[in-house]
MIBA-723932 format. One record per residue (C-alpha): residue number from 1; x, y, z. Coordinates in nm, 2 decimals, always signed. Last residue first. Layout:
BEGIN
+-----+--------+--------+--------+
|  nr |     px |     py |     pz |
+-----+--------+--------+--------+
| NUM |      X |      Y |      Z |
...
+-----+--------+--------+--------+
***
This chain:
BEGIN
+-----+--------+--------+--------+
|  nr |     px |     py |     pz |
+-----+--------+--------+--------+
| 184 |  -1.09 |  -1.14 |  +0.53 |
| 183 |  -0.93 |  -0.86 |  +0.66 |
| 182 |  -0.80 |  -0.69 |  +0.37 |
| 181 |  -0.48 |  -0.57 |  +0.20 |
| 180 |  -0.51 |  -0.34 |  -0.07 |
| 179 |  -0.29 |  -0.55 |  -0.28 |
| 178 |  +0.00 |  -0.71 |  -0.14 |
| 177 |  -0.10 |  -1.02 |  -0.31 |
| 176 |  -0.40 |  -1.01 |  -0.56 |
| 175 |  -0.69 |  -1.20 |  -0.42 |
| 174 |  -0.83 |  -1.00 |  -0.18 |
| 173 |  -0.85 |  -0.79 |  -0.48 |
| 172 |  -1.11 |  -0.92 |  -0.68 |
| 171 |  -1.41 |  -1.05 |  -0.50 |
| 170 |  -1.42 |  -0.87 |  -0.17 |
| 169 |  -1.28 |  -0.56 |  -0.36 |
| 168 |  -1.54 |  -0.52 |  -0.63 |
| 167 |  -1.78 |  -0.62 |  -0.31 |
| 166 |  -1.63 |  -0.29 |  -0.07 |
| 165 |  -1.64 |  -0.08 |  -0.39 |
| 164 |  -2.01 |  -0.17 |  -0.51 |
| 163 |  -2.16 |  -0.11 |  -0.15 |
| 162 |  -1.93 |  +0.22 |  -0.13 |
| 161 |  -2.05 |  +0.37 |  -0.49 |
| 160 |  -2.44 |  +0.24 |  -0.50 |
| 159 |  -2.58 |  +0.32 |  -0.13 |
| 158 |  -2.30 |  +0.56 |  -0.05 |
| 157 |  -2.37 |  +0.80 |  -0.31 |
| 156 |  -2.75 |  +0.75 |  -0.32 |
| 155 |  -2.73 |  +0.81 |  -0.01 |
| 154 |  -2.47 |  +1.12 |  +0.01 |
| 153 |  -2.71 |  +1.28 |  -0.27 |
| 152 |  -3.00 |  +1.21 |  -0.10 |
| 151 |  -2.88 |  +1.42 |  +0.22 |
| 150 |  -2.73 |  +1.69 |  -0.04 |
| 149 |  -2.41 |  +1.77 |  -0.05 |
| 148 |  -2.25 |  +2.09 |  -0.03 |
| 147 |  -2.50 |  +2.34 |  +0.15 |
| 146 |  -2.65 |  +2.13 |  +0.39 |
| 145 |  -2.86 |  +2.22 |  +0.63 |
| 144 |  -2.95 |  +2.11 |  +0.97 |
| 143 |  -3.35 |  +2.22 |  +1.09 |
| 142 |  -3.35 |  +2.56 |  +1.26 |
| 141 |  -3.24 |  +2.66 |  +1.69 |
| 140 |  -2.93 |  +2.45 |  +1.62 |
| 139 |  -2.72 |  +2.71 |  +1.48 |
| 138 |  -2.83 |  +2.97 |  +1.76 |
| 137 |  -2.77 |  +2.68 |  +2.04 |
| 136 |  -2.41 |  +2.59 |  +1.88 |
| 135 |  -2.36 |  +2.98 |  +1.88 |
| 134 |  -2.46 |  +3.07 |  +2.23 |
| 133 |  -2.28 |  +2.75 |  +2.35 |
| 132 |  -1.94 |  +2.84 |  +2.24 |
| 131 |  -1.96 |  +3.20 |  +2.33 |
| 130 |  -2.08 |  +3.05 |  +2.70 |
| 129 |  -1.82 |  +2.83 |  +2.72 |
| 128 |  -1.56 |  +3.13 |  +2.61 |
| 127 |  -1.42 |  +3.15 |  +2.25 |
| 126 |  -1.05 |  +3.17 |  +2.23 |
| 125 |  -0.78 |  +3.41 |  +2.10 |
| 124 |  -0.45 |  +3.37 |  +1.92 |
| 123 |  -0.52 |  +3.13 |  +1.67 |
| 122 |  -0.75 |  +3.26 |  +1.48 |
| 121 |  -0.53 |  +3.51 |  +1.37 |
| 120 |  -0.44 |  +3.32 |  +1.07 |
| 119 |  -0.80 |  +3.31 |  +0.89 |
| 118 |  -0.73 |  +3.70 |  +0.91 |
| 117 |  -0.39 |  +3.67 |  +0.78 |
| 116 |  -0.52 |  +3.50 |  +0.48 |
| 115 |  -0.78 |  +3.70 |  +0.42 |
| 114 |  -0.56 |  +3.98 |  +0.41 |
| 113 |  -0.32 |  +3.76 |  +0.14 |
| 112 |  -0.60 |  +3.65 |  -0.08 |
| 111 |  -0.56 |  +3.30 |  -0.25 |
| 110 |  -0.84 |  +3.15 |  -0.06 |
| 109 |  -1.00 |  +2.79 |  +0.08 |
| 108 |  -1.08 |  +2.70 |  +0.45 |
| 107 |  -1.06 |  +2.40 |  +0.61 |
| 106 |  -1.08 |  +2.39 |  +1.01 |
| 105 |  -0.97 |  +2.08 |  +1.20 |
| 104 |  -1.26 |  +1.97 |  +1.44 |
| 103 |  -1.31 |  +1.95 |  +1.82 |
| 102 |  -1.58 |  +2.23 |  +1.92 |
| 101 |  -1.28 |  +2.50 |  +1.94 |
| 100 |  -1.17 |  +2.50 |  +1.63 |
|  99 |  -1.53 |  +2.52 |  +1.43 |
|  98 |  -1.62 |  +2.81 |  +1.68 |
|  97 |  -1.29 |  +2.97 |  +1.61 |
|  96 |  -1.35 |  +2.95 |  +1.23 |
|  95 |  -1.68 |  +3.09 |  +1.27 |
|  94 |  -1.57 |  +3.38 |  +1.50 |
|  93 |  -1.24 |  +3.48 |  +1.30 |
|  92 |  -1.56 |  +3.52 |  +0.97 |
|  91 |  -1.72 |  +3.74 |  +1.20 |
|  90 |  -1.45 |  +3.98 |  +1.30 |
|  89 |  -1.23 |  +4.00 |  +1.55 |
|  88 |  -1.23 |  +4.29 |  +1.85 |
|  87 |  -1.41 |  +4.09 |  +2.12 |
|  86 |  -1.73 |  +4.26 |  +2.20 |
|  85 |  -1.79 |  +4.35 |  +1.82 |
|  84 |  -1.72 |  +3.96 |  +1.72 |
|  83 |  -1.96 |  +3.85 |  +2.00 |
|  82 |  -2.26 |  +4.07 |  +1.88 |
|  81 |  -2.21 |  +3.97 |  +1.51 |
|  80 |  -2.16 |  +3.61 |  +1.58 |
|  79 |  -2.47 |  +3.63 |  +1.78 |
|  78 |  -2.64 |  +3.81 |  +1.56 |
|  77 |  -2.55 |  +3.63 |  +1.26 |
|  76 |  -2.65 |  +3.28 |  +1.40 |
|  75 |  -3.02 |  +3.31 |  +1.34 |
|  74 |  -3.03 |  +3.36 |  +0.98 |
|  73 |  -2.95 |  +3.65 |  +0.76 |
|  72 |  -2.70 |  +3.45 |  +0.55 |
|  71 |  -2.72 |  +3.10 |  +0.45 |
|  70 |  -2.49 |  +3.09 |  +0.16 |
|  69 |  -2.20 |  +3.27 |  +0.24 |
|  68 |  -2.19 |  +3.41 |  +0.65 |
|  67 |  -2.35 |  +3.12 |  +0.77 |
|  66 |  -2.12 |  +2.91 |  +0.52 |
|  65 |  -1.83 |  +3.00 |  +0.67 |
|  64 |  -1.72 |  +2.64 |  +0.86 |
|  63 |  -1.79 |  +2.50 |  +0.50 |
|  62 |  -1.51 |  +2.24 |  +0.52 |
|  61 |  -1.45 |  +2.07 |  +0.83 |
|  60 |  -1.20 |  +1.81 |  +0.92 |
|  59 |  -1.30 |  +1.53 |  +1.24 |
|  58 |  -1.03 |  +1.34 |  +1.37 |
|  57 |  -1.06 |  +0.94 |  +1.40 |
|  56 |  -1.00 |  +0.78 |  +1.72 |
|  55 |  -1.31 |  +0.55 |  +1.68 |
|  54 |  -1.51 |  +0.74 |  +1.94 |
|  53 |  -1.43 |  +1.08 |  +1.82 |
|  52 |  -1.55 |  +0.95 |  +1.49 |
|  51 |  -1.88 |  +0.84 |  +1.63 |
|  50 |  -1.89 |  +1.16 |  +1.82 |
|  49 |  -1.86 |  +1.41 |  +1.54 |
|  48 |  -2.12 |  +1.18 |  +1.35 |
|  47 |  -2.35 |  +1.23 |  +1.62 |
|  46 |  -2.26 |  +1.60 |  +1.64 |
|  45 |  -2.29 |  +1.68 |  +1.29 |
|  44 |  -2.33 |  +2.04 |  +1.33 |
|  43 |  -2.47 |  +2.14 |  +1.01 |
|  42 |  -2.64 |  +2.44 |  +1.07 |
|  41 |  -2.35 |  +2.60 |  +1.34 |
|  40 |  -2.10 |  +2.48 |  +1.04 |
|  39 |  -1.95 |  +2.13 |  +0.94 |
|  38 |  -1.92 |  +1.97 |  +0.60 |
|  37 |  -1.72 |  +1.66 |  +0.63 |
|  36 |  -1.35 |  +1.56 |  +0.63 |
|  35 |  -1.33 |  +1.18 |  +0.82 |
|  34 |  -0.93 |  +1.15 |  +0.96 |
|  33 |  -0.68 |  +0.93 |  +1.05 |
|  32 |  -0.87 |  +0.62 |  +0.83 |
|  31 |  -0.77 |  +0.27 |  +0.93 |
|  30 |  -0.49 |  +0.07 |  +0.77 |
|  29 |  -0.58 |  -0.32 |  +0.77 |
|  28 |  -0.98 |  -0.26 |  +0.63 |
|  27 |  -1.23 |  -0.45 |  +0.63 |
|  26 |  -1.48 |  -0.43 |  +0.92 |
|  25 |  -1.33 |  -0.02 |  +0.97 |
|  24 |  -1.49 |  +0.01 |  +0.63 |
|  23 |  -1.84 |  -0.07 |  +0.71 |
|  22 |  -1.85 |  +0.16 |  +1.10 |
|  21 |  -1.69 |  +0.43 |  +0.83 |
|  20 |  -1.97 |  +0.42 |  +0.62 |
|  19 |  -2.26 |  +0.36 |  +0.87 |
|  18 |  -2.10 |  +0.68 |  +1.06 |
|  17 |  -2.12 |  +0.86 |  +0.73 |
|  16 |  -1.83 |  +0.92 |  +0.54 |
|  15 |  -1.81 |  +1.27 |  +0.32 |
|  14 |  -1.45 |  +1.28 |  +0.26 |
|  13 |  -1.22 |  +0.96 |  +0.41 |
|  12 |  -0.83 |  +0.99 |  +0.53 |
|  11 |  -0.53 |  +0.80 |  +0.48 |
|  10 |  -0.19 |  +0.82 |  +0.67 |
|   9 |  +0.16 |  +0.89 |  +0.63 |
|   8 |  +0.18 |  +0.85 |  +0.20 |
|   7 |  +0.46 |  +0.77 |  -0.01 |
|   6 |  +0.67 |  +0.51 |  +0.27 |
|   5 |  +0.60 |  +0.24 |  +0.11 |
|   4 |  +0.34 |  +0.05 |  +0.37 |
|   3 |  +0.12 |  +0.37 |  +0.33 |
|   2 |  +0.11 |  +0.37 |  -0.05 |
|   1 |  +0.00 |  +0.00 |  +0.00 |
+-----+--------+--------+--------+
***
């Protein structure tokens, strides 16, 4: 495996449901360090979060700013707006902070020098309990969302693509020495 030659460290899954992991984990000789999903104070994922807690496997977000991009004026802007006044940082150093601080890695995506710095400087502060909480309670207060993937999508994903994977290997490469090695 890319692992056993020394190309790759680790391995990571994108978009795994617990189901999905919990079926991989029966197969597999090199588990998964990480599980990057879309995570936000509308999506907050906190079964999955704890599944993968659980199973030692650390949680990457994408989408941390999506109440700020593509589901603005909801009820998560005031709060995020009233904390990053009283604390000197601005909404989008909020989000990321929030994302930090409840246990995942934070992915974020530009080419921008000032933004950069600003995703930067998240570093250097921390949320209080009660910041944490206001947010998580805000995001929570209106049904999940996602903004990425669909919840059909991910089934019919999973359903077909994972289910058709796991046999193609069952049958064909548990055969093939040093190939993808298996637990029977």
């Amino acid at each position: 495996t890319l692992v056993d030659k020394g190309l790759v460290r680790s391995i990571g899954v994108s978009n795994f449901r617990s189901q999905d992991i919990q079926e991989i984990l029966e197969y597999c000789r090199i588990r998964p360090c990480c599980n990057q999903i879309e995570c936000h104070p509308y999506l907050q994922q906190h079964e999955l979060r704890k599944f993968c807690s659980e199973q030692n496997i650390t949680v990457v977000s994408f989408g941390c700013l999506v109440p700020l991009t593509k589901l603005k004026h909801g009820p998560v802007d005031t709060v995020i707006g009233s904390i990053a006044t009283r604390i000197k940082r601005t909404p989008v150093q909020i989000l990321m902070r929030w994302t930090l601080q409840i246990g995942t890695i934070v992915v974020s995506t530009t080419s921008k020098g000032p933004r950069m710095k600003e995703y930067i400087q998240i570093f250097d502060f921390e949320l209080s309990k009660e910041d944490i909480d206001a947010i998580t309670l805000a995001g929570g207060s209106r049904p999940e969302k996602r903004t990425f993937w669909s919840n059909k999508k991910l089934d019919l994903l999973w359903s077909s693509t994972l289910r058709t994977g796991l046999y193609f290997m069952r049958k064909f490469y548990l055969k093939i020495p040093g190939f993808l090695p298996l637990k029977n």
